[in-house]
BAGUKE-725198 format. One record per residue (C-alpha): x, z, y; residue in one letter. Coordinates in steps of 0.2 Angstrom, whole numbers, plus 5000, padded with zeros to 4 digits. Layout:
<sites>
@u->X&w->Z&v->Y&resn->A
...
</sites>
This chain:
<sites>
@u->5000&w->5000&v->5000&resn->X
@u->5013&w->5004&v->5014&resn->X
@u->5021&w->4988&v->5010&resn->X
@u->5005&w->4977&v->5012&resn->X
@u->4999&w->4987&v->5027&resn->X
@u->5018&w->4984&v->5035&resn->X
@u->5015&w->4965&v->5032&resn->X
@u->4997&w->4966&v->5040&resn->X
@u->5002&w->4976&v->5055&resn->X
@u->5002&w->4961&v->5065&resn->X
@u->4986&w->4954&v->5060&resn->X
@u->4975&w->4970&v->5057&resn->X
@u->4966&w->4967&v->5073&resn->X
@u->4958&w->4951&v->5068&resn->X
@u->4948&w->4958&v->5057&resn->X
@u->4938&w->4969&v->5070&resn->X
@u->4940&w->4953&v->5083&resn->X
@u->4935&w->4939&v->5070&resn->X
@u->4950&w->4931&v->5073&resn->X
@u->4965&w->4922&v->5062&resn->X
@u->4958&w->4926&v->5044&resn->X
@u->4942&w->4932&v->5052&resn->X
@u->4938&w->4917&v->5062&resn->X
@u->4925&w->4907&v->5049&resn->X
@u->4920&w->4924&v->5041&resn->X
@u->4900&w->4925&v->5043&resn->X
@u->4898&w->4942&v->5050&resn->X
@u->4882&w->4943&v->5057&resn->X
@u->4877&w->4959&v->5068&resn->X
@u->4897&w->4964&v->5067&resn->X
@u->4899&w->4964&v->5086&resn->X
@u->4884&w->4975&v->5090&resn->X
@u->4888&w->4987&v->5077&resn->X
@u->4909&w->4989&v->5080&resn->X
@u->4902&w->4992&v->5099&resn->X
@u->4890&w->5006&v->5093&resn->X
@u->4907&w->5013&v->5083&resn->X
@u->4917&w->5014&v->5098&resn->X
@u->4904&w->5022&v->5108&resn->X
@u->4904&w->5035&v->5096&resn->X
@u->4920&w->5038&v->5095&resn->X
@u->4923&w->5037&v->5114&resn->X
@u->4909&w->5050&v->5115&resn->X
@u->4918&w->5062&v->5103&resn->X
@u->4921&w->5078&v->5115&resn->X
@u->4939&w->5079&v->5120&resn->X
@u->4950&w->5092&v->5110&resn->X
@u->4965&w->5091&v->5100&resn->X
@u->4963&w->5077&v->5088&resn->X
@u->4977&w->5070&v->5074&resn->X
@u->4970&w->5053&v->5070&resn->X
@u->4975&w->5051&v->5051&resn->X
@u->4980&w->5032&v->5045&resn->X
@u->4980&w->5028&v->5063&resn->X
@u->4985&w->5010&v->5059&resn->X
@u->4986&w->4997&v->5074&resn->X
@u->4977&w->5008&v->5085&resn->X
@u->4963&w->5000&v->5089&resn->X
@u->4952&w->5017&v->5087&resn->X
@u->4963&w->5029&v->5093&resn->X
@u->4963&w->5022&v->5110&resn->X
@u->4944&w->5029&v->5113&resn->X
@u->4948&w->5047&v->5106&resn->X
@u->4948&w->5057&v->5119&resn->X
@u->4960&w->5073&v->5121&resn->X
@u->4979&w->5078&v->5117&resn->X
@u->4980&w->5063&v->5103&resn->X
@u->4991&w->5063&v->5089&resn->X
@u->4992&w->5048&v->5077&resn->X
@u->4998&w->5046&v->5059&resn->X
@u->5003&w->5034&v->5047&resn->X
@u->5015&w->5029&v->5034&resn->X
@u->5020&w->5009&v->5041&resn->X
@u->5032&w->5011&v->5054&resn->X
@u->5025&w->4992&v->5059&resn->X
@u->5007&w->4998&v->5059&resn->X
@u->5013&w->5012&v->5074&resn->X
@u->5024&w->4999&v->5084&resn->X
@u->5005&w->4989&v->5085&resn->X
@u->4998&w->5007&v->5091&resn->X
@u->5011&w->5012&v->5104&resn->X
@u->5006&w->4995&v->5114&resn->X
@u->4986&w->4999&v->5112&resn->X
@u->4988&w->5018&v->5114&resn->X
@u->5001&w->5025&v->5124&resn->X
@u->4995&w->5040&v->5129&resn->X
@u->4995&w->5047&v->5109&resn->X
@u->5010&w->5053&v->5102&resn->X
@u->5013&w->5043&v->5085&resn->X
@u->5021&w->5052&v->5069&resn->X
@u->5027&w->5042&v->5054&resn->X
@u->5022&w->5052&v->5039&resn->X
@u->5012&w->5057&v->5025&resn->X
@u->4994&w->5058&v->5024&resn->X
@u->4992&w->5067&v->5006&resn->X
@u->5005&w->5079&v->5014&resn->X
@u->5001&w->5082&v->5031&resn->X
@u->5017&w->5087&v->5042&resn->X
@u->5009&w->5099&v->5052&resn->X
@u->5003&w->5119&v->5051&resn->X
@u->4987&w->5123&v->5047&resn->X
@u->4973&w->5126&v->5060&resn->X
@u->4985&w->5115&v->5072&resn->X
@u->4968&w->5102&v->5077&resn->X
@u->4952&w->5104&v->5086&resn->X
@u->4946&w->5088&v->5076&resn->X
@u->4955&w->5077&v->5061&resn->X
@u->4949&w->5059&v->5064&resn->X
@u->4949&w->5046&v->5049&resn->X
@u->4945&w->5028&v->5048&resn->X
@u->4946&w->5015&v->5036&resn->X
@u->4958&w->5026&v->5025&resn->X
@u->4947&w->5039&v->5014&resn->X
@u->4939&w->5021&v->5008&resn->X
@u->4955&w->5018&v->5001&resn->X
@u->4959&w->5032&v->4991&resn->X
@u->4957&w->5036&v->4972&resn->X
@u->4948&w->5052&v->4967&resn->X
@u->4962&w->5061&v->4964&resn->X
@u->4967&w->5059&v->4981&resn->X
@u->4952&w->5059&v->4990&resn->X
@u->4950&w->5075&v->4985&resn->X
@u->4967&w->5081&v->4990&resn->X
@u->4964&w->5073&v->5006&resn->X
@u->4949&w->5084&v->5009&resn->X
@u->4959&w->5098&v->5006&resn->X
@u->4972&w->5094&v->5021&resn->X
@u->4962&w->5089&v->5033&resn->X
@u->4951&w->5105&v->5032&resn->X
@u->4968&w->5114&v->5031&resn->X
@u->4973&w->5107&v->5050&resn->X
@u->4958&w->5106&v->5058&resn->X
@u->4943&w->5113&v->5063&resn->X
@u->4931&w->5096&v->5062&resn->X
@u->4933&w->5081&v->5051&resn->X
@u->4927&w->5066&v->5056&resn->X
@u->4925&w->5048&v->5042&resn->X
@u->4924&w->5031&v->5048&resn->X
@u->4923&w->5022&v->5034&resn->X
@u->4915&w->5005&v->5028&resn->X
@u->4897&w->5002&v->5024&resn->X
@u->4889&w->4994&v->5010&resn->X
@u->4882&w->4979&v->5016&resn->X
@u->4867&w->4981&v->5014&resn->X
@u->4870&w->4986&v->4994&resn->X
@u->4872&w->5004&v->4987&resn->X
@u->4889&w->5014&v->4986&resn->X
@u->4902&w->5007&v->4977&resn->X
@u->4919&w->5007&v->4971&resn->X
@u->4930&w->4989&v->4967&resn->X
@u->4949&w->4983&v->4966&resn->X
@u->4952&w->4967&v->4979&resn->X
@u->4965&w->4954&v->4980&resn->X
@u->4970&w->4951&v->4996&resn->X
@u->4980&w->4937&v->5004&resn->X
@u->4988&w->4939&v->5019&resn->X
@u->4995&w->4925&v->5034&resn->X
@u->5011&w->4925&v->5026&resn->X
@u->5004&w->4921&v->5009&resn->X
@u->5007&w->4939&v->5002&resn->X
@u->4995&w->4943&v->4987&resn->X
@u->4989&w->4960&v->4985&resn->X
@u->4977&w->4970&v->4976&resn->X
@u->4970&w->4984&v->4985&resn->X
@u->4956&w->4996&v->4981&resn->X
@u->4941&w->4997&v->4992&resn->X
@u->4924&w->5009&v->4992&resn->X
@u->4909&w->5005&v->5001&resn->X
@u->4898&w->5021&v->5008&resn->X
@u->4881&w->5026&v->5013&resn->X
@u->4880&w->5037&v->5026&resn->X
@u->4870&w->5046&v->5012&resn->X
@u->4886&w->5045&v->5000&resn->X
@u->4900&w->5050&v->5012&resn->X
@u->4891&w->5064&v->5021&resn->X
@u->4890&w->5070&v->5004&resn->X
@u->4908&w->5070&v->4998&resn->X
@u->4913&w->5075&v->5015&resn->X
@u->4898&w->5091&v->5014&resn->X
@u->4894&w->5086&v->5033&resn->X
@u->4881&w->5075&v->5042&resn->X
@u->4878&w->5059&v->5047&resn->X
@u->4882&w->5051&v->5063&resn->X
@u->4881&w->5030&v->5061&resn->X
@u->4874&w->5025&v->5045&resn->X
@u->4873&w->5006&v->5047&resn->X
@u->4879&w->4989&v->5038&resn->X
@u->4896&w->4987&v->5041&resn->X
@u->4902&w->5005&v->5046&resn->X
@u->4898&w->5023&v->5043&resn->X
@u->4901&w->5038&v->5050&resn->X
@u->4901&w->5056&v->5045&resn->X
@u->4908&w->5073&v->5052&resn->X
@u->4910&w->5091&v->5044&resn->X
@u->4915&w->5105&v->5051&resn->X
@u->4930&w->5119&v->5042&resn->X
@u->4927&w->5134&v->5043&resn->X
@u->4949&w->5132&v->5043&resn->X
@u->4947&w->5127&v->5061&resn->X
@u->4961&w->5130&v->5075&resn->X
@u->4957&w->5146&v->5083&resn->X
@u->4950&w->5145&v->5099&resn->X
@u->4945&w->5126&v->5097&resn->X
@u->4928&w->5119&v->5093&resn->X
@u->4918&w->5125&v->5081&resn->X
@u->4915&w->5109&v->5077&resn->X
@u->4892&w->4958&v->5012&resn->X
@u->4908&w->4951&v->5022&resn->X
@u->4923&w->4950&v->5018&resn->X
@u->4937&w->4962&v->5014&resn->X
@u->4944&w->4970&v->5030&resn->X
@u->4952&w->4989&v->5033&resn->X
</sites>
């Protein structure tokens, strides 16, 4: 994974812009909906906030609050130092979070729990809770099917094959795995957030094609 995400660093954002790969994909109501996701996120309340798998960026840039962004591809965090510049960017580990617990307001996630196995996902859980006091998922809808899990092959614009796996959420299905409510439910993205009762102290108690 770190290496196909270090290939796709520089293409990444086509997919939420329909461009490059993205520029034939039929992606009907994808505009409205990415507009109603970065609302929300704009709208989060400000606090301290790590954005996990921060990738190119493209999210973090709407958090509000002393931002921190993480993620394993040193590529993927050249992308985000142009598009946000007022986070601080840390190349690490997402299964073993480099920071103390209770050391967040918030832990922001997108398009990553979607990529993790079972195994994983549930030790994922279990560091974000330990860091930070609200855990917010972005994640990828189901297209207008139900939940589900499925291995891809992926081919990039430098003719790299890959095969990734992918899980598609209800709103329903996340909040569930996340034990937290539901705050987008829609076709192409979801969005949960849960509160730890592990939080900082003193902060707030808080079908296309393949893409993230």
């Amino acid at each position: 994974m770190r290496e196909y995400y270090d290939r796709r660093a520089r293409e990444y954002d086509d997919w939420y812009r329909g461009t490059g790969l993205f520029a034939e994909r039929d992606r009907p109501g994808w505009n409205e909906e990415l507009g109603t996701l970065v609302r929300l996120v704009a709208g989060l309340s400000p606090t301290r906030v790590l954005d996990v798998g921060c990738g190119s960026g493209y999210l973090t840039r709407h958090l509000r609050g002393d931002v921190v962004g993480l993620d394993q591809s040193a590529a993927m965090l050249r992308e985000a130092r142009a598009q946000a510049p007022s986070a601080r960017l840390v190349c690490g580990d997402a299964l073993a979070l480099p920071f103390p617990d209770r050391a967040f307001g918030r832990v922001f996630v997108a398009h990553f729990y979607g990529h993790l196995l079972a195994a994983e996902a549930t030790s994922f859980l279990a560091e974000a809770r330990a860091v930070g006091g609200e855990l917010v998922l972005v994640d990828a809808g189901p297209r207008g099917g139900a939940s589900r899990d499925e291995w891809q092959d992926r081919v990039l614009e430098d003719g790299s094959a890959h095969r990734v796996f992918k899980r598609f959420f209800t709103g329903a299905s996340l909040a569930a795995q996340a034990g937290g409510r539901v705050l987008h439910d829609g076709y192409w993205f979801v969005a949960v957030a849960a509160e730890s009762t592990r939080g900082p102290s003193g902060g707030p108690a808080p079908q296309g094609g393949w893409g993230d």
